[in-house]
VOPAGU-2260 file (C-alpha; in pm, 1 decimal, decimal comma):
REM VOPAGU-2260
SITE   aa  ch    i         X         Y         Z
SITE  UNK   A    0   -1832,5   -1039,6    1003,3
SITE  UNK   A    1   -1755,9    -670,8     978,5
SITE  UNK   A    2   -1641,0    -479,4     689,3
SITE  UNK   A    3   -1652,3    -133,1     863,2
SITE  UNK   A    4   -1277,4    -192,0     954,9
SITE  UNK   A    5   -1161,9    -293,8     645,0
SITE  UNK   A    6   -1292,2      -5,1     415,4
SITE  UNK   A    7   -1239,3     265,5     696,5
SITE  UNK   A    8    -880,4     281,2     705,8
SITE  UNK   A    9    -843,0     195,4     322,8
SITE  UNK   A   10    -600,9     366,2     150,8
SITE  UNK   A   11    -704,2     332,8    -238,4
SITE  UNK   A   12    -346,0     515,6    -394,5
SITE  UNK   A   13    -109,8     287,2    -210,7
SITE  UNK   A   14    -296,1      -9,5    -300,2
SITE  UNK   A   15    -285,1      57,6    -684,3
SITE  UNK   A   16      52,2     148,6    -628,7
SITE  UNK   A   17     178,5    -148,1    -476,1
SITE  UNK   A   18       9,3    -358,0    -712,7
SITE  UNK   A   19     153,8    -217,6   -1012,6
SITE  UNK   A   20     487,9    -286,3    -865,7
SITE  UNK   A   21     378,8    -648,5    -749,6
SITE  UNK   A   22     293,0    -719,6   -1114,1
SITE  UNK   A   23     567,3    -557,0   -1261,1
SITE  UNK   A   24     823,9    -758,6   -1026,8
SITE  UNK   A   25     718,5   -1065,6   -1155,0
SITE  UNK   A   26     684,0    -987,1   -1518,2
SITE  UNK   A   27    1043,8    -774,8   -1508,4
SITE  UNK   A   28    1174,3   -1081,3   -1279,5
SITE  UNK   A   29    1027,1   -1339,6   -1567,8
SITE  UNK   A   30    1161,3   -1110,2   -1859,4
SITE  UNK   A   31    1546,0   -1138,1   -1713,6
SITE  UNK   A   32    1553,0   -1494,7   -1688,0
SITE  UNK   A   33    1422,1   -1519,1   -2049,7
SITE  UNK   A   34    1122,1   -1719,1   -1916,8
SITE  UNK   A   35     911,4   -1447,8   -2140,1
SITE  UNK   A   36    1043,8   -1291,2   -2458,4
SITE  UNK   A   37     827,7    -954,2   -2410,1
SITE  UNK   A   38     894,8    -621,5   -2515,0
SITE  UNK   A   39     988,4    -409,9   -2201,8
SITE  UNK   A   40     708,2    -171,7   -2350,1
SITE  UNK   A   41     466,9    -441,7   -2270,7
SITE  UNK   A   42     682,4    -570,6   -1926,8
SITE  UNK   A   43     626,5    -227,7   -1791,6
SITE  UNK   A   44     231,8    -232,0   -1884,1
SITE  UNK   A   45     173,7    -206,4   -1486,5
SITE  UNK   A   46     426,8      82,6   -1445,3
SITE  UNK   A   47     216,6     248,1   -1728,4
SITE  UNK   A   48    -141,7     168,8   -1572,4
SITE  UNK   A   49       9,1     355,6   -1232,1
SITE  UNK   A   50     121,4     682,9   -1408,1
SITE  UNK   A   51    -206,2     678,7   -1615,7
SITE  UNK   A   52    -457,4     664,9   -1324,6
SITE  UNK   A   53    -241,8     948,0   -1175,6
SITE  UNK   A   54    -249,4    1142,9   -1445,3
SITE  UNK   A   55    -604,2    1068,1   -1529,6
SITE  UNK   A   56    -680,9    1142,2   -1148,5
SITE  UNK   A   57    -496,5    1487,1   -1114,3
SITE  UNK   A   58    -661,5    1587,4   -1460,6
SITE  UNK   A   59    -998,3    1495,2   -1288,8
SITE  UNK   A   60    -949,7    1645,3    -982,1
SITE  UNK   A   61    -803,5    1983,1   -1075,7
SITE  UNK   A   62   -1107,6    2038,6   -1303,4
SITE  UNK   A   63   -1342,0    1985,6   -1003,0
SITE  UNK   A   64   -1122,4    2207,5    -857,1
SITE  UNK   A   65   -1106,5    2522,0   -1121,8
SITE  UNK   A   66   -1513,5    2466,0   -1202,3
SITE  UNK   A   67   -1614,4    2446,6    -827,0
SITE  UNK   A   68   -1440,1    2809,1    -645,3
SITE  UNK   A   69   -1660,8    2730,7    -341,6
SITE  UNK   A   70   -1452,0    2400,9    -229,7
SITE  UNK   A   71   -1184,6    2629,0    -245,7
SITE  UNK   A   72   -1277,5    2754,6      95,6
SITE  UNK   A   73   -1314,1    2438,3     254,4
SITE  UNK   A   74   -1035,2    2360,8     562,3
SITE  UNK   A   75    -771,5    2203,4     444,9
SITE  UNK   A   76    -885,2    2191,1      51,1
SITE  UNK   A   77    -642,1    2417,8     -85,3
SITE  UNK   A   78    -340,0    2214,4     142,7
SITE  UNK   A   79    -484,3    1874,3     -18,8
SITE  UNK   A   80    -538,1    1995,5    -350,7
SITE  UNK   A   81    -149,4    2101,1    -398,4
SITE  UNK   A   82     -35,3    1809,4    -225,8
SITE  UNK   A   83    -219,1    1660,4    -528,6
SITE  UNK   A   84     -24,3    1854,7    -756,3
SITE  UNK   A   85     311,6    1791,3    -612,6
SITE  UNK   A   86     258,7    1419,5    -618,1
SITE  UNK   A   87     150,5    1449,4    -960,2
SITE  UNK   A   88     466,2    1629,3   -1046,9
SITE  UNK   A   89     653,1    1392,2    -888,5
SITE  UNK   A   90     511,1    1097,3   -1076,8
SITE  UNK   A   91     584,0    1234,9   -1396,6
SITE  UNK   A   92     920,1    1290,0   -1333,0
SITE  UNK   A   93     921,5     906,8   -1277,2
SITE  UNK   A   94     725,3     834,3   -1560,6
SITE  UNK   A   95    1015,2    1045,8   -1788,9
SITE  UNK   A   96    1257,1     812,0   -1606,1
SITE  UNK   A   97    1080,1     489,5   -1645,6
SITE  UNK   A   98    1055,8     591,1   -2061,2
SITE  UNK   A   99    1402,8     662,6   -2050,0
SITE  UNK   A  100    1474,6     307,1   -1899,9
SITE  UNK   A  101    1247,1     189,9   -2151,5
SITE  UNK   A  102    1424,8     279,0   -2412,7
SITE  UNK   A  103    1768,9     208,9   -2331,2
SITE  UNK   A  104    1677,6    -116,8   -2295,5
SITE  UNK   A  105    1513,5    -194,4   -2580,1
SITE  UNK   A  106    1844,3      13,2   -2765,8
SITE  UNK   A  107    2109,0      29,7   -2550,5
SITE  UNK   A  108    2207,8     382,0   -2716,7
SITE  UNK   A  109    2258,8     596,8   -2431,9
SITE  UNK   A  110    2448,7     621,4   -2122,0
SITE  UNK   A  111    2288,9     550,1   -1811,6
SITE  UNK   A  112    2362,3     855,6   -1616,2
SITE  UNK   A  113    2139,7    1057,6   -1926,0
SITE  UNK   A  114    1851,4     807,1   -1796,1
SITE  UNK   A  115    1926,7     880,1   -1436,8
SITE  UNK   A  116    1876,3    1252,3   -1471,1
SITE  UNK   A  117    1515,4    1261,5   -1404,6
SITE  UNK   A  118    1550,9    1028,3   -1085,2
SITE  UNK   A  119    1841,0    1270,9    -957,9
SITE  UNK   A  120    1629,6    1602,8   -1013,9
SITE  UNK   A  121    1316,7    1427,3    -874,8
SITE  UNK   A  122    1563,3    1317,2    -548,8
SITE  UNK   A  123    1703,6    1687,6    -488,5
SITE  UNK   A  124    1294,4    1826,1    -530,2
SITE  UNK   A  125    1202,6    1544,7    -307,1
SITE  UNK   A  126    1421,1    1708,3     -62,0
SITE  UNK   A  127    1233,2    2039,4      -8,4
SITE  UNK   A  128     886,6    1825,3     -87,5
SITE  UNK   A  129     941,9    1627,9     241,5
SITE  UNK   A  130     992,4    1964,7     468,2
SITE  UNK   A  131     645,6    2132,5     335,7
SITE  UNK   A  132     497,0    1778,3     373,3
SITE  UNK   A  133     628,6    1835,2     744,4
SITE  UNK   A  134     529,5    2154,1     815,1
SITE  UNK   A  135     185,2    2059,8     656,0
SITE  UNK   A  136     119,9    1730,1     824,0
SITE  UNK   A  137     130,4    1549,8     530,5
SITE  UNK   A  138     257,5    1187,9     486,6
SITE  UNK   A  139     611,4    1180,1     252,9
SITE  UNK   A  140     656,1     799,8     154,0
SITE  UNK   A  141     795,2     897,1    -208,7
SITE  UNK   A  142     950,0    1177,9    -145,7
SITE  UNK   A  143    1139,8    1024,7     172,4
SITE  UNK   A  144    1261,2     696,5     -62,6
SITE  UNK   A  145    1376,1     958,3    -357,6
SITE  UNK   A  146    1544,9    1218,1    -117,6
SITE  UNK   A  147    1721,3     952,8      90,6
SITE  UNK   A  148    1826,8     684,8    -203,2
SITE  UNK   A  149    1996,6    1004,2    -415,6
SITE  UNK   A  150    2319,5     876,9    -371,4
SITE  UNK   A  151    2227,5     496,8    -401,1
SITE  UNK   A  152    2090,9     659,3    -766,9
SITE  UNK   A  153    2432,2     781,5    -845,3
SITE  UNK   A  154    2610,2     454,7    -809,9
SITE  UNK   A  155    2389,4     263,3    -972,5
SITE  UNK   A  156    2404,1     512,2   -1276,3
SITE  UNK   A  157    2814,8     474,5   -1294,3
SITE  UNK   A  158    2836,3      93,7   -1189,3
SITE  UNK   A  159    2583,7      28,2   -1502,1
SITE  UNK   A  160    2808,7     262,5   -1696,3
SITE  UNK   A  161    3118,8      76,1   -1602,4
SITE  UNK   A  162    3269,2     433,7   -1455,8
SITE  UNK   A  163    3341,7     212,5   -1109,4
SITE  UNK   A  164    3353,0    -165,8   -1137,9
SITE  UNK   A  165    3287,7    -224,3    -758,5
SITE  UNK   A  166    3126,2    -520,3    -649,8
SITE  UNK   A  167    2758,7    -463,4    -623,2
SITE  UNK   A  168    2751,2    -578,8    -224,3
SITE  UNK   A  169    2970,5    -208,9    -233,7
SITE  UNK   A  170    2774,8     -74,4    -472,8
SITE  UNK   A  171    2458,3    -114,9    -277,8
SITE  UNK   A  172    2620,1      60,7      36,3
SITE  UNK   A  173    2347,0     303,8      80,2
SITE  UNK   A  174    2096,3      43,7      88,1
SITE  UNK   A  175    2282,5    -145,6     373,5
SITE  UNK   A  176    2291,1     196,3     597,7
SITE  UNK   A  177    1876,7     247,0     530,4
SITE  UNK   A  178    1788,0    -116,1     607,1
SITE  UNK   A  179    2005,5    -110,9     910,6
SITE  UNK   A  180    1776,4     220,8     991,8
SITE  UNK   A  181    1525,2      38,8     899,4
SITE  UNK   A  182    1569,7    -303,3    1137,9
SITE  UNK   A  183    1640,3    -102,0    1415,4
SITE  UNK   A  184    1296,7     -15,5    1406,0
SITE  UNK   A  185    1165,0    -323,1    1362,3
SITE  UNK   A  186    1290,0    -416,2    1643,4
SITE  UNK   A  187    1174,3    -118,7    1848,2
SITE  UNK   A  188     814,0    -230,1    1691,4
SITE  UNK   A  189     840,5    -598,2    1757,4
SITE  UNK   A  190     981,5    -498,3    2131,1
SITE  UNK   A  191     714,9    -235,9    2201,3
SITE  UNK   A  192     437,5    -482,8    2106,1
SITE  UNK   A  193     542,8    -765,6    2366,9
SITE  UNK   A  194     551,3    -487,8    2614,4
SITE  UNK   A  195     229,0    -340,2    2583,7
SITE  UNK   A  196      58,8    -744,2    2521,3
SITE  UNK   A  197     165,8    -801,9    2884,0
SITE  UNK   A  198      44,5    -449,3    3013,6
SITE  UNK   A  199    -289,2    -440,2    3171,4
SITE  UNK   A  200    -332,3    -103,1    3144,1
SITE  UNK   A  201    -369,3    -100,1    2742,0
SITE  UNK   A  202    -699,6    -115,5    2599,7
SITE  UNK   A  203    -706,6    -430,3    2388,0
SITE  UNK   A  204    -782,5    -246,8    2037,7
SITE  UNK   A  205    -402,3    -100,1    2088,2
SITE  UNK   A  206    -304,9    -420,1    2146,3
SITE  UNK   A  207    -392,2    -568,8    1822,7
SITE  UNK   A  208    -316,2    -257,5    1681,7
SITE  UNK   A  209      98,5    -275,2    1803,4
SITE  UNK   A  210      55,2    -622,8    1745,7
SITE  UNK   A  211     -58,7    -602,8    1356,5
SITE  UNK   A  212     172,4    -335,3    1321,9
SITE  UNK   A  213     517,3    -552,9    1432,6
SITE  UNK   A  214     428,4    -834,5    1220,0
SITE  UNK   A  215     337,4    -578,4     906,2
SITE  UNK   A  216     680,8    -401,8     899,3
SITE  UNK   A  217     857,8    -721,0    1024,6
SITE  UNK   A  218     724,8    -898,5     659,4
SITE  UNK   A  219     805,9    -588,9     513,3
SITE  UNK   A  220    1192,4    -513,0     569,7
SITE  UNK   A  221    1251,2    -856,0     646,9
SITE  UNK   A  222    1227,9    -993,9     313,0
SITE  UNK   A  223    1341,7    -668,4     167,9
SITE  UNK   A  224    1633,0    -741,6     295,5
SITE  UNK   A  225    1691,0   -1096,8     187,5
SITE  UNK   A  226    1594,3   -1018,6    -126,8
SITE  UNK   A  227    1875,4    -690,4    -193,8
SITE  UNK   A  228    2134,7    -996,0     -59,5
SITE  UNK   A  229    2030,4   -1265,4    -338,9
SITE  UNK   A  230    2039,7    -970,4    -575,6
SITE  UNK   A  231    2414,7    -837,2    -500,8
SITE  UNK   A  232    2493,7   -1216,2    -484,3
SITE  UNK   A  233    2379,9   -1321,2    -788,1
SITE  UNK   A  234    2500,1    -950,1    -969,8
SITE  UNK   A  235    2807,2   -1040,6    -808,0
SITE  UNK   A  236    2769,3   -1422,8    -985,6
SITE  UNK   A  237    2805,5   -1554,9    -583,7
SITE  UNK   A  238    2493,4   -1747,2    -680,5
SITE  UNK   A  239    2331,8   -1847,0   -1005,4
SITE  UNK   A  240    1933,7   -1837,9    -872,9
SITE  UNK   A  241    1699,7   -1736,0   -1106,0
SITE  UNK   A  242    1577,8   -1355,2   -1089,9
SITE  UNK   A  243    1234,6   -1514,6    -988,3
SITE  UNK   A  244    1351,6   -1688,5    -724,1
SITE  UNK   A  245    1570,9   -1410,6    -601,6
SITE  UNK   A  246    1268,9   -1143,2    -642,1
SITE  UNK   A  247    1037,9   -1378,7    -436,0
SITE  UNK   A  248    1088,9   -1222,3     -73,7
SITE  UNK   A  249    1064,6    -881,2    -266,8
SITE  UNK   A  250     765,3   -1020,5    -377,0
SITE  UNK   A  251     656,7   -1070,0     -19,9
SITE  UNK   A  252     682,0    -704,0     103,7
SITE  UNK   A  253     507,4    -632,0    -170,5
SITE  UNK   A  254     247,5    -825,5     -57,5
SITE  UNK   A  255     284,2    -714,7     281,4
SITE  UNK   A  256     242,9    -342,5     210,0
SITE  UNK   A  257     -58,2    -404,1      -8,7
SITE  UNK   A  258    -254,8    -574,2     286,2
SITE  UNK   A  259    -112,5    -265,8     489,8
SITE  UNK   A  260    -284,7     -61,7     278,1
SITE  UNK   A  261    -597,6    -169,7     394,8
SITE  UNK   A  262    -511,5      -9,5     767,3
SITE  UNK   A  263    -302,7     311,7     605,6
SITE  UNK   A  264    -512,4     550,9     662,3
SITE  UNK   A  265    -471,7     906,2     470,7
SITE  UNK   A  266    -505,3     929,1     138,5
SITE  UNK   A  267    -613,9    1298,2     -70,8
SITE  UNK   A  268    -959,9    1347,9    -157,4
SITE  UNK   A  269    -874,0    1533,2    -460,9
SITE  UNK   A  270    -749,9    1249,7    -673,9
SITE  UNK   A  271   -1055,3    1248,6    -948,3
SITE  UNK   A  272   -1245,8    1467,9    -753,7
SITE  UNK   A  273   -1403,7    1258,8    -525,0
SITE  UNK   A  274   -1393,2    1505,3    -241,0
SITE  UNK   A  275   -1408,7    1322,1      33,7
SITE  UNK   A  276   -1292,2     969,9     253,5
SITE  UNK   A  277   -1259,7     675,7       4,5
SITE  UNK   A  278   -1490,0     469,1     221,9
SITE  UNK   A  279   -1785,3     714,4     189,1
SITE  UNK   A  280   -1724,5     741,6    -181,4
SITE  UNK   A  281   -1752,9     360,4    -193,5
SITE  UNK   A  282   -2041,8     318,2      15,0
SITE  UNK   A  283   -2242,5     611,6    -189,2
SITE  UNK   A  284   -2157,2     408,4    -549,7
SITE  UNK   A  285   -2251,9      91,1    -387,8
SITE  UNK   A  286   -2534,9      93,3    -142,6
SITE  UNK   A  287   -2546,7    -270,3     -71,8
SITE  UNK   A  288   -2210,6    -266,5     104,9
SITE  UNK   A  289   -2398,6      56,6     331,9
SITE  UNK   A  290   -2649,4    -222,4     449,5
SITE  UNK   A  291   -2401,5    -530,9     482,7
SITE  UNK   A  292   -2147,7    -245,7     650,1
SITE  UNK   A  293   -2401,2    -182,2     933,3
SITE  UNK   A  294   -2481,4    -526,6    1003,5
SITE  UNK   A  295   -2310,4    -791,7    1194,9
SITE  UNK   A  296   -2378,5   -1166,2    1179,9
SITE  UNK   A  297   -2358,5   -1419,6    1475,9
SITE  UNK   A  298   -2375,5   -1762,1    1439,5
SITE  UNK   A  299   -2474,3   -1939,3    1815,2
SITE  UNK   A  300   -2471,3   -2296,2    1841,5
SITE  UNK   A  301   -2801,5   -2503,6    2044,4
SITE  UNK   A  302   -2634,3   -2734,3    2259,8
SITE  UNK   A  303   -2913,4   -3044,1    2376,6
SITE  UNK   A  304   -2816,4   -3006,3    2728,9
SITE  UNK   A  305   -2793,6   -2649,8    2735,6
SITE  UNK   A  306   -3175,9   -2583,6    2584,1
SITE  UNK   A  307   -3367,3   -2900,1    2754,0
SITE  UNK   A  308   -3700,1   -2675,9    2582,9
SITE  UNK   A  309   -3613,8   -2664,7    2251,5
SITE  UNK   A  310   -3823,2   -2797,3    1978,6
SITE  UNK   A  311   -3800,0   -3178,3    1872,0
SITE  UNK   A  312   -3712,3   -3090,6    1580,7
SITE  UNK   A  313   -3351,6   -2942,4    1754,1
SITE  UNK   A  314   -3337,8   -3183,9    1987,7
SITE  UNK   A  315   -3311,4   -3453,6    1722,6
SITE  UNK   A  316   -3035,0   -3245,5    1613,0
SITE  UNK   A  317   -2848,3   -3109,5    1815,7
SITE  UNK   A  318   -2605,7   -2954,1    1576,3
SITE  UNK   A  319   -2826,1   -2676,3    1437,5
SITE  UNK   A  320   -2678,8   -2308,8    1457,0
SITE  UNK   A  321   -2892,0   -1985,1    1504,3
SITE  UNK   A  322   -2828,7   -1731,1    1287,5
SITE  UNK   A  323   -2897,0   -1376,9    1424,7
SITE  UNK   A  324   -2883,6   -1064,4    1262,5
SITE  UNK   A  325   -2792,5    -759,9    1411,2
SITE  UNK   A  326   -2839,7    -393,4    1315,6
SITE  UNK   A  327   -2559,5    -118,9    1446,8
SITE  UNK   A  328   -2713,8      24,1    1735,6
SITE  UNK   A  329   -3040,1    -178,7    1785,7
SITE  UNK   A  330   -3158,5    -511,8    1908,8
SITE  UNK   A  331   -3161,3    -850,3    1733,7
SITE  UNK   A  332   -3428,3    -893,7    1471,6
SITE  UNK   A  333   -3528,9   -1198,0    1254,9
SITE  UNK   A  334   -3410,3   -1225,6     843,8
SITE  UNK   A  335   -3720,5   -1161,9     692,1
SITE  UNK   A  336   -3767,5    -866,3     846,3
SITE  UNK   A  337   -3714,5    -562,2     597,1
SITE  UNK   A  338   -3349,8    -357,1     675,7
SITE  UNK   A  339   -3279,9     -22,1     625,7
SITE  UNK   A  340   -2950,9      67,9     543,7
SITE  UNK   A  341   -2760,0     363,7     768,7
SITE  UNK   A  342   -2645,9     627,3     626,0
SITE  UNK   A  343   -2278,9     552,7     774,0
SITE  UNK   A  344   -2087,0     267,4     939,0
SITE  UNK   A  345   -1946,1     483,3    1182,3
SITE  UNK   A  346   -2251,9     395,6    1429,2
SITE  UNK   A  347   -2149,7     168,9    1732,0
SITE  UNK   A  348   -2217,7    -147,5    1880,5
């Protein structure tokens, strides 16, 4: 077992995110069919808990940030720190939305396309926030959903208005165009995986790597897109499925993204002012995960006929495992011997 992997390439912001949303889809998808008789205040408790830690973690960091001039002149600080404040902007333009939602349904006393108005200035921002995330090297999920959905925002806003009466299946249009996009690369992922499994020129870490990465997106869009079929279906009355049963494969890319946070990568080091990669944050709070980090366990099995000298003891069973525990970078040593913990997990094999 080795948990150097898993926290290397963690990214902590994507996994809160998509776990807000996983919890939310259930309780929104519970809510509709009447299963639950909540407020939508309390329904969108996980929507809340997202725009709080940002809010709480942008507060945080930009005080590190105004007390501490030196970090300032750190490489790549003052790029980080604005991405920080961009997203943050971003977020509360979707948390002005989300109220807005909020409240019309718990009223009904305003038009939809008032409620849309934060979503469509947040989409036209998102625009120009996905070229400086270019020309900066930064990663653009939300702005690249909000910038590319804008006019998938404006149908929705006059269909729930009643300004068009389409059918939803036209309604959702855009959608079909970006999951078309979106399939086509699936495929290109899924393809370029069985080609580079059969080359022998590939180390196998890339392998697994295209491997994990096919079968990630292909649980992603996937059931994405099964799930925005049930939903203009049963809009459209087609079918008569419960909203939980319809919201179940978006409940699996949910899932799906959350375990691909765990391999995302990237992340800012300004959110609370932590400063630096999540995993070396996490292994400086808890310094029992340094030692387990740097250790690895193998369990060898005595075969009878394989170890004629064995005690009689082992002999008499010959089902007894060894259990061997080794340090990153040196030989095997026994368990009672004391073990210091590295200062990283980066050391090798």
């Amino acid at each position: 077992m080795n948990l150097k992997n898993l926290f290397q390439d963690f990214n902590p912001s994507k996994f809160v995110v998509f776990t807000c949303l996983l919890v939310f889809t259930i309780l929104f998808s519970l809510r509709l069919d009447k299963s639950i008789q909540w407020s939508y205040w309390f329904v969108f408790f996980p929507i809340w808990v997202w725009k709080l830690l940002v809010l709480v973690g942008a507060l945080v960091g930009s005080s590190v940030w105004l007390r501490n001039p030196q970090y300032r002149q750190e490489a790549g600080s003052s790029t980080q720190y604005k991405a920080m404040i961009v997203s943050c902007g971003e977020h509360l333009a979707l948390l002005m939305f989300e109220l807005l939602v909020v409240i019309n349904l718990e009223s009904d006393g305003h038009n939809w396309l008032i409620v849309f108005i934060p979503l469509f200035v947040l989409s036209v921002f998102c625009i120009g926030a996905c070229i400086w995330c270019v020309k900066n090297d930064r990663s653009c999920e939300l702005e690249l959903f909000c910038s590319v959905n804008i006019l998938q925002f404006i149908f929705l806003a006059l269909r729930f208005d009643k300004i068009i009466v389409w059918s939803w299946v036209i309604v959702f249009i855009p959608i079909w165009i970006i999951m078309c996009v979106a399939m086509i690369g699936v495929l290109y992922a899924v393809a370029l995986a069985i080609i580079l499994i059969r080359s022998p020129d590939i180390l196998s870490e890339q392998r697994r790597g295209n491997v994990s990465t096919a079968i990630g997106y292909s649980f992603l869009v996937i059931p994405l897109l099964v799930f925005e079929i049930l939903l203009a279906n049963r809009l459209d009355e087609i079918n008569d499925f419960d909203f939980i049963t319809v919201a179940i494969p978006l409940i699996i890319s949910l899932i799906s993204l959350i375990c691909l946070a765990f391999g995302a990568k990237g992340g800012n080091c300004w959110w609370f002012g932590i400063r630096k990669d999540f995993c070396q944050f996490l292994l400086g709070l808890c310094p029992c995960l340094q030692e387990y980090g740097n250790i690895s366990y193998s369990i060898q099995s005595n075969d009878h006929d394989s170890q004629p000298h064995s005690s009689a003891e082992e002999q008499s069973d010959p089902g007894v495992s060894e259990v061997k525990v080794r340090l990153k970078g040196s030989d095997s040593i026994d368990l009672p011997k004391v073990v210091v913990p590295a200062l990283s997990i980066e050391t090798p094999d």
